[in-house]
C-alpha positions as CSV (number, residue, x, y, z in Angstrom):
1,X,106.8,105.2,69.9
2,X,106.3,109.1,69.0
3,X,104.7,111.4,71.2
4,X,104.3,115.2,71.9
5,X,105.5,116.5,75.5
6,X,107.7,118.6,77.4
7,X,109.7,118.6,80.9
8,X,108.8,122.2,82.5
9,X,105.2,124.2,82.8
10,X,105.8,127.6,79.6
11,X,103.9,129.7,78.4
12,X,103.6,130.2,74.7
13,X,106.7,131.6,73.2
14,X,109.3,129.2,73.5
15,X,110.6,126.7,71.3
16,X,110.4,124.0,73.6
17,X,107.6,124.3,74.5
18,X,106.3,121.2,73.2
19,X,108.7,118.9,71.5
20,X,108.2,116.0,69.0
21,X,109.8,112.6,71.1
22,X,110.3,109.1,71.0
23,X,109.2,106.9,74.2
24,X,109.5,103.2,75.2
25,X,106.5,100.6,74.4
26,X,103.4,100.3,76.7
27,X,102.2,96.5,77.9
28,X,98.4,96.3,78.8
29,X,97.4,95.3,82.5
30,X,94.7,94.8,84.6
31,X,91.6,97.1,83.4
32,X,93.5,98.8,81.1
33,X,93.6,98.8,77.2
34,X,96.8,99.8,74.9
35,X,95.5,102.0,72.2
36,X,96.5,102.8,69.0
37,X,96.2,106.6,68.4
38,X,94.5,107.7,65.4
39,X,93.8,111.5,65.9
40,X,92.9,113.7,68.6
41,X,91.2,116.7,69.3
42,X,93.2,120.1,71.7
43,X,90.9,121.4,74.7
44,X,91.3,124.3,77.0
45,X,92.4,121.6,79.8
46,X,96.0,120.8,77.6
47,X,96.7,124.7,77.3
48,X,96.3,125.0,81.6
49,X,97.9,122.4,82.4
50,X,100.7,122.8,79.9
51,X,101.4,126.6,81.5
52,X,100.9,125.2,85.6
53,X,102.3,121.7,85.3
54,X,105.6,120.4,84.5
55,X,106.8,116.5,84.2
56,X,107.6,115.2,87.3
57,X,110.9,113.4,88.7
58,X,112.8,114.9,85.2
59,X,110.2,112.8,82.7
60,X,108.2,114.0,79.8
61,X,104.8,115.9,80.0
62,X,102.6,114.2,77.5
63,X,99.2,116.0,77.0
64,X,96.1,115.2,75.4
65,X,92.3,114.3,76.5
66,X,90.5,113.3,73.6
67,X,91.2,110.6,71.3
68,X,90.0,108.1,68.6
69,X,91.7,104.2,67.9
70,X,92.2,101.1,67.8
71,X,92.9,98.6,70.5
72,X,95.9,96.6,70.4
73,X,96.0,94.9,73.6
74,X,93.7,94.3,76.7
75,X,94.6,93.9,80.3
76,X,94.0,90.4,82.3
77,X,90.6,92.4,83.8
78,X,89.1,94.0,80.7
79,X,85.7,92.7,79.8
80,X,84.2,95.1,77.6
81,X,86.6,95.2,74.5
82,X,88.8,93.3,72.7
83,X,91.5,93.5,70.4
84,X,90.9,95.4,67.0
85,X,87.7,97.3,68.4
86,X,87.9,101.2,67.8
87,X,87.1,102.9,70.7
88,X,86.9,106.5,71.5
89,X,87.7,108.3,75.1
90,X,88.4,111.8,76.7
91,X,91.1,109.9,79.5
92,X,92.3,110.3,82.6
93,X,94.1,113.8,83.5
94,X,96.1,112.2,86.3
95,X,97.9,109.8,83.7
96,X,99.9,110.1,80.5
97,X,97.8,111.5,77.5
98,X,97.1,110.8,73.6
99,X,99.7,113.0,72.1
100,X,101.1,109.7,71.3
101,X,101.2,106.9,69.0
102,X,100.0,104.8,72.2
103,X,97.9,105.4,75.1
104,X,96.9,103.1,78.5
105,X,93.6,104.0,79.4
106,X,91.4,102.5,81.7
107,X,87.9,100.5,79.7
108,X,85.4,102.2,82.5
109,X,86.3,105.5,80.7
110,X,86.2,103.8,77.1
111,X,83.3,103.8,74.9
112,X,83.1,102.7,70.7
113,X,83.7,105.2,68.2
114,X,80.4,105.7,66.5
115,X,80.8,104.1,63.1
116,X,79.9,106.5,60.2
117,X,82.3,109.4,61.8
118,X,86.0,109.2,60.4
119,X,88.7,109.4,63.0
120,X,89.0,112.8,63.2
121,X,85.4,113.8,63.3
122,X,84.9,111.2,65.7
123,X,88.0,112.8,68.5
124,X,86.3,116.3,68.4
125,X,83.4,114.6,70.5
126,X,84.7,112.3,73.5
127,X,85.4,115.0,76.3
128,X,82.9,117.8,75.4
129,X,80.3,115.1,75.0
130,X,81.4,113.4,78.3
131,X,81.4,117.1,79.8
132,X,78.2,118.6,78.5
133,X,76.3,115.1,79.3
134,X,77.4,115.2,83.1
135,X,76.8,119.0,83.3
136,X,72.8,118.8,81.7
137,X,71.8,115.6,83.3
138,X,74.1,114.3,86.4
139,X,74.5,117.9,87.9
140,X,71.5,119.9,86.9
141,X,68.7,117.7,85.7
142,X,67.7,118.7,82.7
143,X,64.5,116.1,82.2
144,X,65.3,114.0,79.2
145,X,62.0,113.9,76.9
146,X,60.2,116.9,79.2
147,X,60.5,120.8,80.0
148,X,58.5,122.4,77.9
149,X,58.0,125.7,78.9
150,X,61.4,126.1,80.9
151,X,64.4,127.7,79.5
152,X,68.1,126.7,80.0
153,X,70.8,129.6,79.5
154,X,74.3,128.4,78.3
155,X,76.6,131.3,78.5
156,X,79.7,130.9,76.2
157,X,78.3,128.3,74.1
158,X,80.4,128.5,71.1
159,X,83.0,126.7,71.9
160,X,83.4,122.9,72.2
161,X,81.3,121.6,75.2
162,X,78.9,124.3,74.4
163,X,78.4,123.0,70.6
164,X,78.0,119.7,71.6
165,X,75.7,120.7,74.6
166,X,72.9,122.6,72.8
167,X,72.9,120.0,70.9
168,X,72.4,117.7,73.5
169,X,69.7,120.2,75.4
170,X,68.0,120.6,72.1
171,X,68.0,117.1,71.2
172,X,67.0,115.3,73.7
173,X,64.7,117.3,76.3
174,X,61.5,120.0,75.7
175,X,63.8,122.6,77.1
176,X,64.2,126.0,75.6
177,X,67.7,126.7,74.3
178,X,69.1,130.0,75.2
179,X,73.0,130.2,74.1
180,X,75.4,133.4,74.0
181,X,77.8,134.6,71.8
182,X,79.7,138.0,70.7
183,X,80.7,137.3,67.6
184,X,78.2,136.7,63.9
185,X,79.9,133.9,62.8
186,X,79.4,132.5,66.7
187,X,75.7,133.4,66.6
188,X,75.5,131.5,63.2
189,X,76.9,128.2,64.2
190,X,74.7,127.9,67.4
191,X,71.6,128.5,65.5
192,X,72.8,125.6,63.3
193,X,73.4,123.4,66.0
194,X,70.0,123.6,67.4
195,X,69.9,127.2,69.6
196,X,66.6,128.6,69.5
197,X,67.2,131.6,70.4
198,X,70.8,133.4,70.9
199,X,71.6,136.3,72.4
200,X,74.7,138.7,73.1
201,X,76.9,137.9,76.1
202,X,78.4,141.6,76.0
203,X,74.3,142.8,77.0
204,X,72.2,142.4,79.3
205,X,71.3,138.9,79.6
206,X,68.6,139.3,81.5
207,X,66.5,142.1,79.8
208,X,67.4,140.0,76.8
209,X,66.1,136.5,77.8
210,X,63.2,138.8,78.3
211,X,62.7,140.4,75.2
212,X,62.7,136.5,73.5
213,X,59.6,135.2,76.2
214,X,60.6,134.7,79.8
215,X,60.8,136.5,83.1
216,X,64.1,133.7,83.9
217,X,65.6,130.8,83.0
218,X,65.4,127.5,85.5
219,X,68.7,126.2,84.7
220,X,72.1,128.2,83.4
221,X,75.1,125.9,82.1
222,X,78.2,128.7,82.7
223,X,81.0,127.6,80.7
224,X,83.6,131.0,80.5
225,X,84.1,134.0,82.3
226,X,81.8,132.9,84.9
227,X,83.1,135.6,87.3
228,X,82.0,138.1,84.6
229,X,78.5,137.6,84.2
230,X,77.6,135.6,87.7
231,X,75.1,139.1,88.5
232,X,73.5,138.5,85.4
233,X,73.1,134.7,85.6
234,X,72.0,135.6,89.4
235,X,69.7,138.2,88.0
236,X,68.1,135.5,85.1
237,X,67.7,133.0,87.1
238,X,64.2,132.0,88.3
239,X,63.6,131.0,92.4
240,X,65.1,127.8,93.2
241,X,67.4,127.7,90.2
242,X,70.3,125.7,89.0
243,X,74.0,127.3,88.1
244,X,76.6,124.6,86.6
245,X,79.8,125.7,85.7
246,X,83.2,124.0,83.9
247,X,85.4,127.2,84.2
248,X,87.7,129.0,87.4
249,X,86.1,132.0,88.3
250,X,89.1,134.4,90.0
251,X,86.3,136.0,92.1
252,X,82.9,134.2,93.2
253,X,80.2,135.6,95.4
254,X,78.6,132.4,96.6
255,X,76.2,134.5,98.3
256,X,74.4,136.2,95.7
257,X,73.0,133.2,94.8
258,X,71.4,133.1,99.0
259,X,68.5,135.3,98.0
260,X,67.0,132.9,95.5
261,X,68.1,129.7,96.8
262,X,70.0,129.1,94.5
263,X,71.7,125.9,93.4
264,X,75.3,125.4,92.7
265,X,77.0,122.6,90.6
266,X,80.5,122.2,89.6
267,X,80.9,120.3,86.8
268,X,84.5,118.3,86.1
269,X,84.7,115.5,83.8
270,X,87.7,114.0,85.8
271,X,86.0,113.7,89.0
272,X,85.3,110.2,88.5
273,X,88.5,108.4,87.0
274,X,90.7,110.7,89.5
275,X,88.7,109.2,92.1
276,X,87.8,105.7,90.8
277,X,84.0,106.5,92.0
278,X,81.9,103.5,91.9
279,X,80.1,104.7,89.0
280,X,83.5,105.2,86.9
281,X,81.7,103.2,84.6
282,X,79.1,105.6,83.4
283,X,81.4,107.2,81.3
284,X,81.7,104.3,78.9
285,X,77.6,104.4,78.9
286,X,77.5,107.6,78.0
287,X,79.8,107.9,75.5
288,X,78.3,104.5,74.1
289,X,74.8,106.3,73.8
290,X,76.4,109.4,72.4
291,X,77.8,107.3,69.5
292,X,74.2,105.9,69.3
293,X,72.9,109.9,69.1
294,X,75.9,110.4,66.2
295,X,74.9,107.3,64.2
296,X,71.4,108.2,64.4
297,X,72.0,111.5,62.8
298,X,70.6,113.4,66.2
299,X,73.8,114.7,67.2
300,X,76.9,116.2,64.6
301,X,80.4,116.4,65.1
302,X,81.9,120.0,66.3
303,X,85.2,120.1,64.2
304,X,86.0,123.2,62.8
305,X,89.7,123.4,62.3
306,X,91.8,120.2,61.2
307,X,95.3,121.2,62.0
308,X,97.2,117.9,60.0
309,X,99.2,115.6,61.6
310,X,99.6,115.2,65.3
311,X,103.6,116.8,65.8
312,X,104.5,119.9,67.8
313,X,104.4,122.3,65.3
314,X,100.7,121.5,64.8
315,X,99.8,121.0,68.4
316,X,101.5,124.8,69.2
317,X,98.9,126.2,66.8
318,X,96.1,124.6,68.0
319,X,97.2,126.0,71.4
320,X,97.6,129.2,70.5
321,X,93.8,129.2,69.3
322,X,92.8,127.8,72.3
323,X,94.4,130.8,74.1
324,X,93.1,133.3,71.8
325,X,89.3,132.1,73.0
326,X,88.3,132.6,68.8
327,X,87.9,129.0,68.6
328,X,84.6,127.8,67.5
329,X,84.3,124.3,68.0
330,X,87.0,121.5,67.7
331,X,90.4,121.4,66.7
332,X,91.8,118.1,65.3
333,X,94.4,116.5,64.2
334,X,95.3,112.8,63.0
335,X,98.0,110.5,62.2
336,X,101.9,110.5,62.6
């Protein structure tokens, strides 16, 4: 089958960097389903881990955490899918990845592709979804259907788990949306997607939350440059707040956040398949009731750049978009 990988960690410059290959079949076991790769989406988790980490034991790298296709077989365990159903996922980042016409991927982590997306629309969603889901309601606790009257911050919310979480903030609770950007065409898309009021990350955040209705916010979603702006989240947030971050702050004062009493959530979407937690399952349920959301016309899909077919031509550029943080929502590509 063709995939996408390489042998050692690079930086972009190369030319192999990434490398267009050919690897041996895949056979279905236990909880797993073989998946027929359709298209993909590129996240700022491939770019990392493509710079720190190499194959191991002389093998291929293959990268890739969001995908959309069709199953071909199922393992002696599955229960929840069978052949022919398409299914959409985000993966496991200890295992091989969907840069490749075939993937393994364990059914707790699988949920169906919402029907009235194409492929490609559809992969822009699985991980950002899964992401800005667990972030808003497992680690800070947003009410679904209440909050009137509160405010969430999401610093950085242009990109892809911040398109997909205003949406899902704005959509689904009473909350007050308050997103940042630097850039018009930024500012424009998050007003589209639901942002009711957006404000400029290079400012004072907040003299600016302010200057829009309220003396602080009672949650902040921190998705970039966290180490950056942590005195201004500090300084925005209300008593008895909630920070919840996704990024890796070089430098982080835990004890600013003492005076306040603060709470502090770290938000990874792996957690649970790297672990096999006993609720690995709610990641199919979530991604179920986000392709609910998407067929209902509540929630859109974040694509904004589709790069062509999946090769590593393509995949480079997508990278080196990633790494020139100017992305605005999803990249994706599809087919072989």
């Amino acid at each position: 089958m063709k995939a996408v990988g390489y042998k050692q960690a690079h930086t972009l410059g190369g030319d192999d960097v990434l490398q267009d290959i050919e690897l041996p079949q895949l056979t279905a076991k236990g909880q797993d389903l073989l998946v027929a790769v359709q298209a993909i989406s590129v996240n700022p988790v491939d770019t990392k881990i493509r710079s720190r980490v190499g194959g191991e034991n002389g093998q291929y790298k293959i990268l890739g955490w969001d995908a959309v296709g069709t199953v071909l077989q199922v393992g002696d365990q599955v229960s929840a899918f069978n052949v022919g159903d398409r299914v959409w996922y985000a993966g496991d980042v200890s295992r091989p990845g969907s840069n490749a016409e075939q993937q393994l991927v364990d059914e707790r982590i699988v949920g169906l592709a919402p029907n009235n997306l194409p492929d490609a629309a559809a992969a822009a969603l699985p991980l950002t979804a899964l992401t800005a889901w667990e972030l808003l309601f497992d680690r800070l606790g947003l009410p679904i259907g209440a909050g009137q009257g509160k405010a969430l911050l999401v610093v950085g919310a242009a990109g892809g788990v911040g398109s997909i979480l205003v949406q899902l903030a704005r959509q689904l609770t009473d909350v007050t949306v308050i997103a940042t950007a630097g850039r018009p065409e930024s500012k424009a898309w998050l007003t589209s997607l639901g942002a009711h009021h957006v404000i400029d990350h290079h400012g004072s955040l907040s003299q600016q939350i302010q200057a829009v209705g309220f003396a602080g916010v009672h949650w902040v979603a921190s998705l970039n440059n966290t180490d950056e702006h942590i005195e201004q989240i500090v300084e925005s947030l209300l008593p008895q707040g909630h920070l919840g971050l996704i990024d890796d702050p070089h430098v982080f004062d835990i004890k600013l956040l003492k005076r306040k009493s603060l709470a502090l959530h770290w938000e990874f979407m792996y957690t649970r398949s790297l672990f096999k937690t006993e609720d690995m399952v709610r990641q199919q349920q979530i991604l179920n009731e986000v392709a609910k959301l998407v067929e209902a016309g509540t929630l859109k899909t974040t694509v904004s750049e589709h790069f062509g077919v999946i090769n590593a031509t393509n995949l480079l550029r997508a990278h080196a978009l990633l790494e020139s943080h100017q992305a605005r929502g999803k990249i994706v590509l599809e087919g072989f």
